[in-house]
ZANUKOL-654589 format. One line per 10 residues: for each residue x, y, z of N, C-alpha, C. Coordinates in Angstrom, 1 decimal. Atoms other than C-alpha are relative to their C-alpha. Layout:
% residues N
X Y Z X Y Z X Y Z ~ ...
END
This chain:
% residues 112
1.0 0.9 -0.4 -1.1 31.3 2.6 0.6 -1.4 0.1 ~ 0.2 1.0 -0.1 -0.4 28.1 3.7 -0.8 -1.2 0.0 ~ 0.9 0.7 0.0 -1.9 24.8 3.0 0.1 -1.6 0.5 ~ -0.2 1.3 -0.6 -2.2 21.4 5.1 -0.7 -0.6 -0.7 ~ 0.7 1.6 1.2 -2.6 18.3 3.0 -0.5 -1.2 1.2 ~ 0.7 0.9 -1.1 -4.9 16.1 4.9 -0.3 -1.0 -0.9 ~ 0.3 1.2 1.0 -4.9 12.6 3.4 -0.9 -1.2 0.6 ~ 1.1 0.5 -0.3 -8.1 10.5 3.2 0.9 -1.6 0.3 ~ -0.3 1.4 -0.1 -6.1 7.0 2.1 1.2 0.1 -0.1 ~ -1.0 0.2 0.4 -3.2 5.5 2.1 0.0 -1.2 -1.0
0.0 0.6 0.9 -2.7 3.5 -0.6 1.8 -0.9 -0.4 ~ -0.5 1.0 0.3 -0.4 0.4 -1.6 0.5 -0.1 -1.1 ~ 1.0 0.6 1.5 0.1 0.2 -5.1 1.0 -0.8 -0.3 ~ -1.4 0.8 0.5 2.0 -2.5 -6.6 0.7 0.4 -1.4 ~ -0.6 0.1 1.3 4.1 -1.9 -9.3 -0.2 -0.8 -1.6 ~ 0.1 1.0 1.0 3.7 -3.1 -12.9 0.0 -1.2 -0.5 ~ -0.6 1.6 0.5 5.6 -5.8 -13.2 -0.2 -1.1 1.4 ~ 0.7 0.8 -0.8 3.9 -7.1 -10.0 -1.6 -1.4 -0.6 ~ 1.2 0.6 0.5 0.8 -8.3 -12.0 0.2 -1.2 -1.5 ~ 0.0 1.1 1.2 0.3 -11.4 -14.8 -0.6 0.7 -0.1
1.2 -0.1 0.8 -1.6 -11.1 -17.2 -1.1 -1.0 0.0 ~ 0.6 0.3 -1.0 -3.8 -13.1 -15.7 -1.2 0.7 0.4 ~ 0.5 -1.1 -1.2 -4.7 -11.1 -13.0 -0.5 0.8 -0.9 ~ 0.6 -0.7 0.8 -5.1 -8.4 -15.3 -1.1 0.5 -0.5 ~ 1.1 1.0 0.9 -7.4 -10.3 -17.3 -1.1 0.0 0.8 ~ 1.1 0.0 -0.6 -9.5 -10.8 -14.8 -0.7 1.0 0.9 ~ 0.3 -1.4 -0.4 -9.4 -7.5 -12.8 -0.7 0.9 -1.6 ~ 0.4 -0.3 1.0 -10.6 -6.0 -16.3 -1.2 -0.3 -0.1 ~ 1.0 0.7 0.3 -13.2 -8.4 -16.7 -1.1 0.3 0.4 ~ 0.4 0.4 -1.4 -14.8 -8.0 -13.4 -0.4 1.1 1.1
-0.1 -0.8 -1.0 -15.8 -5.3 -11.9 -0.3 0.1 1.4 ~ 0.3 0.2 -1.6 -16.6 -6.2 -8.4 1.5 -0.7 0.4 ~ -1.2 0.7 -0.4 -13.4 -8.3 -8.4 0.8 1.2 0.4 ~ -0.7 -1.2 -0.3 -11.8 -5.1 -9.2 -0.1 0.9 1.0 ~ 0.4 -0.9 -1.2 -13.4 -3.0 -6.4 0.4 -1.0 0.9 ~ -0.5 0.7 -1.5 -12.3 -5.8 -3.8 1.7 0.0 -0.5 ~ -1.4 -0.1 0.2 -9.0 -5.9 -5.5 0.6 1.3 0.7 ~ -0.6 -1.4 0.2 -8.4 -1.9 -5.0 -0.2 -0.2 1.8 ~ 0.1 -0.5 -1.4 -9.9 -1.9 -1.4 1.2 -1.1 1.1 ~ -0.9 0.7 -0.7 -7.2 -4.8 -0.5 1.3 1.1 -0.3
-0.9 -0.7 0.2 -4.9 -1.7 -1.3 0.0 0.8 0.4 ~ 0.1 -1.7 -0.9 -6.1 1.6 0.6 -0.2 -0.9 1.8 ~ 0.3 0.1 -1.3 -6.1 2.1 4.4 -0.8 1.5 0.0 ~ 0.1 -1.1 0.2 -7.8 4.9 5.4 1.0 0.7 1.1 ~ -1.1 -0.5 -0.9 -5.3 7.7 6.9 1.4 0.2 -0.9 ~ -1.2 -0.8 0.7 -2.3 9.2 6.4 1.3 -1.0 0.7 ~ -1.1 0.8 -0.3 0.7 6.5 6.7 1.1 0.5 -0.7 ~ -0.8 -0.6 1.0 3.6 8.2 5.5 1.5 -0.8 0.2 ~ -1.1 1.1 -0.3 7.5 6.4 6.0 0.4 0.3 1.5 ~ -0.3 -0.4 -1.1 8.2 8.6 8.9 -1.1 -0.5 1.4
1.0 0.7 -0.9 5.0 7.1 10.7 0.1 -1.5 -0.3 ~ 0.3 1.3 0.2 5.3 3.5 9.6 0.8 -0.6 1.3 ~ -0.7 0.2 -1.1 5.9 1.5 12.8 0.4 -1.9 -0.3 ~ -0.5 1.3 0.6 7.4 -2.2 12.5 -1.1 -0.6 0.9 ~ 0.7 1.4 -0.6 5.7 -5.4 13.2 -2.0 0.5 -0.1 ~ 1.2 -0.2 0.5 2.1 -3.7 13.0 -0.9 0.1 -0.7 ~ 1.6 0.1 1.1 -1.6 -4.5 11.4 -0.1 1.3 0.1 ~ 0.8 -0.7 0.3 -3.1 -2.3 9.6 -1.1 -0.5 -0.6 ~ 0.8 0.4 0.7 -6.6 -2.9 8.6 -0.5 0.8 -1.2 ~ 0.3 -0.4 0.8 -7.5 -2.2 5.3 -1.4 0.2 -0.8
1.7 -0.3 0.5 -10.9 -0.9 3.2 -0.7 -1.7 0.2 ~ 0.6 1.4 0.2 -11.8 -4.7 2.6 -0.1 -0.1 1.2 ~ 0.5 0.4 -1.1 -11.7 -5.5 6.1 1.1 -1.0 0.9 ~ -1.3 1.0 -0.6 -8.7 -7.5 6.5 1.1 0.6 0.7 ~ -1.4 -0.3 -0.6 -5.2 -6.9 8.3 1.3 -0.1 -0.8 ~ -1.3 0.4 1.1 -1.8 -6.1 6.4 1.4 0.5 1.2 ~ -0.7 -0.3 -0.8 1.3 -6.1 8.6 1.3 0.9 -0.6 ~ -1.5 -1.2 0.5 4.1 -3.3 8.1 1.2 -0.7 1.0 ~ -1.0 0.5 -0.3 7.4 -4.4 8.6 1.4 1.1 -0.2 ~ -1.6 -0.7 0.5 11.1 -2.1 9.2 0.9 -1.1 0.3
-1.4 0.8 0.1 14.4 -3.6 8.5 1.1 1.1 0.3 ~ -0.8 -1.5 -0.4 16.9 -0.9 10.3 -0.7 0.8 0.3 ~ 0.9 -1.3 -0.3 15.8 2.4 11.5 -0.4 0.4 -0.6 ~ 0.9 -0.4 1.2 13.2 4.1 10.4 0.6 1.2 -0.7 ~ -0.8 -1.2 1.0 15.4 7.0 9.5 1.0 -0.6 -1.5 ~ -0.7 1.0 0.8 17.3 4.3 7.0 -1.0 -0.9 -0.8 ~ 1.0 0.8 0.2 13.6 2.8 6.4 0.3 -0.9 -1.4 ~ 0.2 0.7 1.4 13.7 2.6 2.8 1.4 -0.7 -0.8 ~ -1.7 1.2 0.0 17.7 1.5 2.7 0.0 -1.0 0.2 ~ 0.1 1.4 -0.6 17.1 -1.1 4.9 -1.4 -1.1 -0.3
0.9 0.9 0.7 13.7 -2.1 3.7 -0.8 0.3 0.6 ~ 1.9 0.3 -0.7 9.7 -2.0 4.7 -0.5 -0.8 -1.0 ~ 1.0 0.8 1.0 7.7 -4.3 3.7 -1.5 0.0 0.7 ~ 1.7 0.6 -1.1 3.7 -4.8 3.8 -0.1 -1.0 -0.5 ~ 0.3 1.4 -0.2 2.6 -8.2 4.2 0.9 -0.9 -0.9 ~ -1.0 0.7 1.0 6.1 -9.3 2.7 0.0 0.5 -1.3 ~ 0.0 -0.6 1.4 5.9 -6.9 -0.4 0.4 1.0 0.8 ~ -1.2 -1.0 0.0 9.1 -4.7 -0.5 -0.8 1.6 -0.3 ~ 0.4 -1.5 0.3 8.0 -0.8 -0.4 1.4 0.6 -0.7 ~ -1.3 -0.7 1.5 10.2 0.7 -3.7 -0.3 1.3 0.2
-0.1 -1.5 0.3 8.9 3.9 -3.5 -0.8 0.8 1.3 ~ 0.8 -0.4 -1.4 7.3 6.0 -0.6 -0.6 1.3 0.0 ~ 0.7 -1.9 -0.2 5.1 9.2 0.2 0.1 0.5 -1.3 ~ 0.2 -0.1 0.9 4.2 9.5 -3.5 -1.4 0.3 0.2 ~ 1.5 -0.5 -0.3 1.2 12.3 -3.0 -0.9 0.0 -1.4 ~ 1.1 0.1 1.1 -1.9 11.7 -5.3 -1.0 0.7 0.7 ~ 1.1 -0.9 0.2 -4.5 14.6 -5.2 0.3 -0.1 1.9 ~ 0.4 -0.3 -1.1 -5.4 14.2 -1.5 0.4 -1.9 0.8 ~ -0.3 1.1 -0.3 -4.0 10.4 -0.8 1.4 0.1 -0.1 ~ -1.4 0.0 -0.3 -0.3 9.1 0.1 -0.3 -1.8 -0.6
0.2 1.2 0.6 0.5 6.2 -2.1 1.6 -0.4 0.1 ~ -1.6 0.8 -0.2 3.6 3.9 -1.6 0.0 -1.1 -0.8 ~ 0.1 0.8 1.1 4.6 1.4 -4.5 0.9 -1.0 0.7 ~ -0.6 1.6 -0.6 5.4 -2.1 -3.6 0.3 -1.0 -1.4 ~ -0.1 0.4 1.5 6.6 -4.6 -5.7 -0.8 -1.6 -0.2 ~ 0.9 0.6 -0.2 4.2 -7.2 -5.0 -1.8 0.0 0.1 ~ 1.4 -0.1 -0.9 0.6 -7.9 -4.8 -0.3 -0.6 0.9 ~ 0.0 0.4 -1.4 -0.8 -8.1 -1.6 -0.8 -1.0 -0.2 ~ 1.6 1.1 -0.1 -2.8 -11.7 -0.8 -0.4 0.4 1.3 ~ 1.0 -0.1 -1.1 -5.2 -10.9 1.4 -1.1 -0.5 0.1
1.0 1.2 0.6 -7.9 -12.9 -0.2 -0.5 -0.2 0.9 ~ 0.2 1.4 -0.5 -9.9 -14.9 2.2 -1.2 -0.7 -0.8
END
């Protein structure tokens, strides 16, 4: 039996040592902050490295636009670099349950 993994979100996540404590602090605090924080991190859909296209918005749960960026071919993507909205993608196509999550080393401002 085979099985197709169909992914709801794609997901952003920044890394650890992306965050103060601070932020933290206040995502903790806060839970509405936190739910706008998380949705400035999913898209919905399956963005995987082999689909990531350069110079391209993506709009995210919140409602805003995050641009994907390649540096070299995409077959070299993660050699040469992708970034979203200027935050370096470190790690890529890291499947969670039914989501595809890619670890950046930044948090994204998308704020408005």
């Amino acid at each position: 039996m085979e099985f197709k993994i169909s992914y709801i979100y794609t997901i952003f996540s920044p890394e650890d040592a992306a965050f103060d404590q601070a932020l933290i602090d206040s995502l903790m605090a806060d839970f509405e902050l936190l739910t706008t924080f998380l949705d400035h991190t999913m898209t919905p859909g399956n963005i995987t490295l082999g689909t990531f296209v350069n110079d391209v918005t993506v709009t995210i749960l919140q409602g805003s636009t995050v641009r994907t960026n390649i540096y070299g071919s995409v077959s070299y993507a993660f050699l040469h670099g992708v970034t979203v909205n200027g935050a370096n993608v470190i790690q890529t196509d890291l499947v969670a349950f039914n989501d595809v999550v890619h670890a950046i080393d930044a948090v994204i401002h998308v704020f408005q």
